[in-house]
Backbone as a ProteinNet text record, in pm:
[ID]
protein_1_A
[PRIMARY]
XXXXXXXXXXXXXXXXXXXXXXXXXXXXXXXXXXXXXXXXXXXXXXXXXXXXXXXXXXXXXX
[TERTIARY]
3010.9	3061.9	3010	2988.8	2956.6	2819.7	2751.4	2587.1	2578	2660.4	2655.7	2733.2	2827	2878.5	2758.1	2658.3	2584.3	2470.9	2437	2348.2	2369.2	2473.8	2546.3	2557.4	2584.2	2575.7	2400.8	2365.7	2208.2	2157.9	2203	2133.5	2184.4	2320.7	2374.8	2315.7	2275.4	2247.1	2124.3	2029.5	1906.1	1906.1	1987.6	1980.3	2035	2172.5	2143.8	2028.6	2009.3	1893.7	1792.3	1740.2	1629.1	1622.1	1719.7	1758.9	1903.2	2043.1	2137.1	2229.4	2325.8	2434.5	2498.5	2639.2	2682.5	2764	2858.7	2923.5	2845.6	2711.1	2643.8	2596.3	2547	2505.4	2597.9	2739.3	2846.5	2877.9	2899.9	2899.6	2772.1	2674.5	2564.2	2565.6	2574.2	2612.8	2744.1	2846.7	2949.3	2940.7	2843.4	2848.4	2720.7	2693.2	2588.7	2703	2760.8	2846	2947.2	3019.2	3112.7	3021.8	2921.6	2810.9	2840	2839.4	2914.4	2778.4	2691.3	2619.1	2640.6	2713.9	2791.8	2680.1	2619.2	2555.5	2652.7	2781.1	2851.7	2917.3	2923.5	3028.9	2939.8	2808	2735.7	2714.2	2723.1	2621.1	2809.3	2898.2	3046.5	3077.3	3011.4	3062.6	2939	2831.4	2726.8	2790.4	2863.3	2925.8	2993.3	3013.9	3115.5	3039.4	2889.3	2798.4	2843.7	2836.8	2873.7	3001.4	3111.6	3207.8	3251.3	3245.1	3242.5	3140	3045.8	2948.1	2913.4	2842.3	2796.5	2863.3	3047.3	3110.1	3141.7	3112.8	3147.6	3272.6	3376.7	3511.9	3467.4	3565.8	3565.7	3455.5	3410.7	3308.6	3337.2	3232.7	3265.5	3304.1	3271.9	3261.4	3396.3	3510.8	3678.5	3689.3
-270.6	-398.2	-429.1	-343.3	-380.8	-422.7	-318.2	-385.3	-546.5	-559.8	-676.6	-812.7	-791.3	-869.2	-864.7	-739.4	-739.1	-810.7	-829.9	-911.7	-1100.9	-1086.1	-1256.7	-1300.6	-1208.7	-1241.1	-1256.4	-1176.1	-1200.1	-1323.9	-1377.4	-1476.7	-1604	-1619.1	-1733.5	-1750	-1635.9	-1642.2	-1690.9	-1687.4	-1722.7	-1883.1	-1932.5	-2058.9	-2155.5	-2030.8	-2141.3	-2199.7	-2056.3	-2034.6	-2164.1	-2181.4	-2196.8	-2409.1	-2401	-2514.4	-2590.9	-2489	-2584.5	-2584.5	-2654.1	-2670.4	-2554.9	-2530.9	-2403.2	-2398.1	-2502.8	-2526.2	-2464.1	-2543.1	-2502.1	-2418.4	-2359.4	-2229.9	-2079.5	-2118.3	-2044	-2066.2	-2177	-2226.9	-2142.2	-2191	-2151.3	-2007.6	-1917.6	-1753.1	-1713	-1791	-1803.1	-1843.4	-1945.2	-2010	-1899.9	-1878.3	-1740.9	-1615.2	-1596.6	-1476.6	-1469.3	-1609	-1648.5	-1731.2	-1739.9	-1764.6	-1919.2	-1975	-2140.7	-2203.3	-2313.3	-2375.1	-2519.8	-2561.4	-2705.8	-2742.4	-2843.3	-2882	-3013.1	-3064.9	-3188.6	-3062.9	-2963.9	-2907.1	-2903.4	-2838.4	-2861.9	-2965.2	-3086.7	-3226.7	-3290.9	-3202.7	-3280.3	-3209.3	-3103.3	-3045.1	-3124.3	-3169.6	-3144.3	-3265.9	-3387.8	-3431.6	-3347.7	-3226.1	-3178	-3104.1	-3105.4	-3071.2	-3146.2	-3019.6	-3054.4	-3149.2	-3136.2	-3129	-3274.4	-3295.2	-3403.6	-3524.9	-3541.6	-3649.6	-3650.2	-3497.7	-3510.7	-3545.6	-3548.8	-3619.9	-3513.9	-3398.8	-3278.4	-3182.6	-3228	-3161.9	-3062.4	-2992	-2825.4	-2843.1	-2772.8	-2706.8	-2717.8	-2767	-2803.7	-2647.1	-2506.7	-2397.8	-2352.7	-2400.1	-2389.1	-2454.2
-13775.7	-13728	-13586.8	-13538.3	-13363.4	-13359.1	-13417	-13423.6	-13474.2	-13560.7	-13632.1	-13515.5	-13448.1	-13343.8	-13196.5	-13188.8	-13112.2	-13122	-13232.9	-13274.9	-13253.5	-13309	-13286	-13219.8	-13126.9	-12927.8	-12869.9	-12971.5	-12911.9	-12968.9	-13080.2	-13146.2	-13093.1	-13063.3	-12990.6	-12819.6	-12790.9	-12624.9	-12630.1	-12724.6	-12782.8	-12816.3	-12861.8	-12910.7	-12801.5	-12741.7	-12580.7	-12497.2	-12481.9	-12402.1	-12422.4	-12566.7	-12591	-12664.8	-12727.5	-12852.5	-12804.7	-12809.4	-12878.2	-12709.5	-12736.7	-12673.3	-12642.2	-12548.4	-12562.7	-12682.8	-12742	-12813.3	-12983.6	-12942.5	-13118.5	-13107.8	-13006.4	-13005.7	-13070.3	-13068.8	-13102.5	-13194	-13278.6	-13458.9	-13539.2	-13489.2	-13588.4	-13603.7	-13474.9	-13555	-13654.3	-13617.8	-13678.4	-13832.4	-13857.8	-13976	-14060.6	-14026.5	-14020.9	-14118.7	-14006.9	-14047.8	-14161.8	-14188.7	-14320.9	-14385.7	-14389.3	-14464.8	-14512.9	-14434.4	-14419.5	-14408.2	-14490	-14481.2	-14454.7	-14360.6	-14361.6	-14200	-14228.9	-14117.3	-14057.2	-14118	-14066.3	-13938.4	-13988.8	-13885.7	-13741.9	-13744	-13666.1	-13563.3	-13642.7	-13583.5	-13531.4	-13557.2	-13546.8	-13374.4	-13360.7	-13183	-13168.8	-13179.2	-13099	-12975	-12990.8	-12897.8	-12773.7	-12796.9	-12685.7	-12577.1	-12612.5	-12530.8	-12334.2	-12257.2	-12112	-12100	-12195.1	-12142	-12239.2	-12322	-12385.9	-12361.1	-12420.7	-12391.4	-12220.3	-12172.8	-12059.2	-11899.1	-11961.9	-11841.4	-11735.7	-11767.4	-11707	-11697.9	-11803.4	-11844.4	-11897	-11901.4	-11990.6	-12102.1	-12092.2	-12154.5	-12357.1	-12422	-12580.3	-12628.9	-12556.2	-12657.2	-12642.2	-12599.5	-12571.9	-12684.6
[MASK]
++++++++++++++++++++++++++++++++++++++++++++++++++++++++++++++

């Protein structure tokens, strides 16, 4: 189990890093892991990116 949570952490820090939001960056390993292929769930945080639409409130990955 740990390797497997170690990995998820690497793959989400990766997609920050590189592609998604902090918010989607944390779905997509998730949806990964319960093997959830729903891209509405995806494209449904991608709004909460920097705090809701960029306004700078708490953060979408809360």
């Amino acid at each position: 189990m740990m390797n497997e949570t170690e990995d998820l952490v690497k793959k989400s820090k990766i997609l920050l890093f590189k592609t998604l939001n902090c918010c989607e960056s944390q779905i997509v390993p998730l949806q990964s892991l319960y093997d959830v292929a729903d891209t509405n769930l995806r494209m449904s945080v991608t709004g909460l990116a920097g705090g809701i639409n960029n306004n700078g409130s708490t953060c979408g990955v809360i």
